[in-house]
Steps between C-alpha positions, in 0.01 A plus 500: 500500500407573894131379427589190316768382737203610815223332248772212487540461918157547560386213261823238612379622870123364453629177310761407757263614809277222269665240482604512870162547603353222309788242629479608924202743526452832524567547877807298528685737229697812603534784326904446514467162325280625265793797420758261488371228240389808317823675488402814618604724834188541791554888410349381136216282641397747728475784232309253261252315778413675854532097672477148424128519536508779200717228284215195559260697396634575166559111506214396606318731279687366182409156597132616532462716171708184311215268681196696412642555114530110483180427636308757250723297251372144543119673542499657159607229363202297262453153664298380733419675915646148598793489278585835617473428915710183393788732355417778820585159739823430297600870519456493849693165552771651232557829727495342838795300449708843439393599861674352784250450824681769690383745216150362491449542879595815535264643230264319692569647805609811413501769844290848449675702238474659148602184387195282632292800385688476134405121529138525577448782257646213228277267651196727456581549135551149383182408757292733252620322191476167611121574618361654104698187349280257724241650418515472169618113538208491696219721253665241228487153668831414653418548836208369683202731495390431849897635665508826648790673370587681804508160646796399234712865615381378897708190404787663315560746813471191700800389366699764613404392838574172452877614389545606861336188656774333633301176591355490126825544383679198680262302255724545211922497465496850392292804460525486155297193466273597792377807256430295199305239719301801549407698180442166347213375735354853502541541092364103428213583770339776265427330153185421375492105463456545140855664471700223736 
């Protein structure tokens, strides 16, 4: 019964440490609010999670498994290299809106920690998948035969710069919007004219 009910708190711990991290960011978030909407003592939190940091991660790393699973989803799928960066765009426009900009900033600018090195090890890993899928877009047609794919990851990583641009930012009403303006002018810069 003591391992469901700790199996229990641990779980309604990472949800609630969620949901308030996805509504006012991860740095803005104590570990006491976190206790309280999750019902449970600091004593419990601090026998479950060694800090706040320890919490994100498991969040973060959730958000990134559920993110790579649904992008290996829409690529298996039997349609067409365009039809699928089409669906990868929407995804990406879908998920954004259930970040608020606080949230989005600061796993831009996350400081030096296991966390950042958690996030760049995920960034690695879908880097690596995204590169043998463009290639075989590219081997079959869909993308021009002339691009350099490690031009296409340049851009990609570029992006993540961009996020902490402030000045590029301004462009847009939120950072949301600024991110989409983005993948799609990298995305509808690599097709072959033949697939446009």
């Amino acid at each position: 019964m003591d391992k469901l009910k700790t199996k229990n708190s641990y779980q309604n711990i990472v949800e609630q440490a969620k949901k308030l991290f996805l509504k006012h960011g991860i740095y803005r978030v104590t570990v006491q609010e976190i206790c309280k909407v999750a019902g449970v003592s600091k004593m419990t939190f601090y026998r479950m999670f060694k800090n706040k940091e320890d919490v994100a991660e498991k969040v973060l790393l959730e958000i990134y498994e559920n993110s790579i699973q649904s992008y290996r989803d829409i690529m298996r799928q039997d349609i067409s290299f365009a039809k699928r960066l089409e669906q990868m765009i929407e995804l990406k426009k879908t998920t954004s809106t259930d970040f608020s900009e606080e949230f989005i900033k600061d796993v831009f600018n996350l400081k030096e920690s296991n966390l950042k090195f958690h996030i760049e090890e995920y960034h690695q890993k879908i880097t690596n998948e995204l590169l043998n899928d463009l290639k075989t877009a590219q081997k079959d047609g869909w993308i021009r035969k002339d691009l350099k794919l490690t031009f296409v990851l340049y851009m990609l990583n570029d992006i993540h710069e961009k996020m902490r641009d402030e000045r590029f930012l301004a462009m847009y009403s939120n950072i949301q919007e600024a991110g989409m303006e983005l993948t799609k002018f990298v995305f509808s810069g690599i097709m072959s004219n033949d697939n446009k």
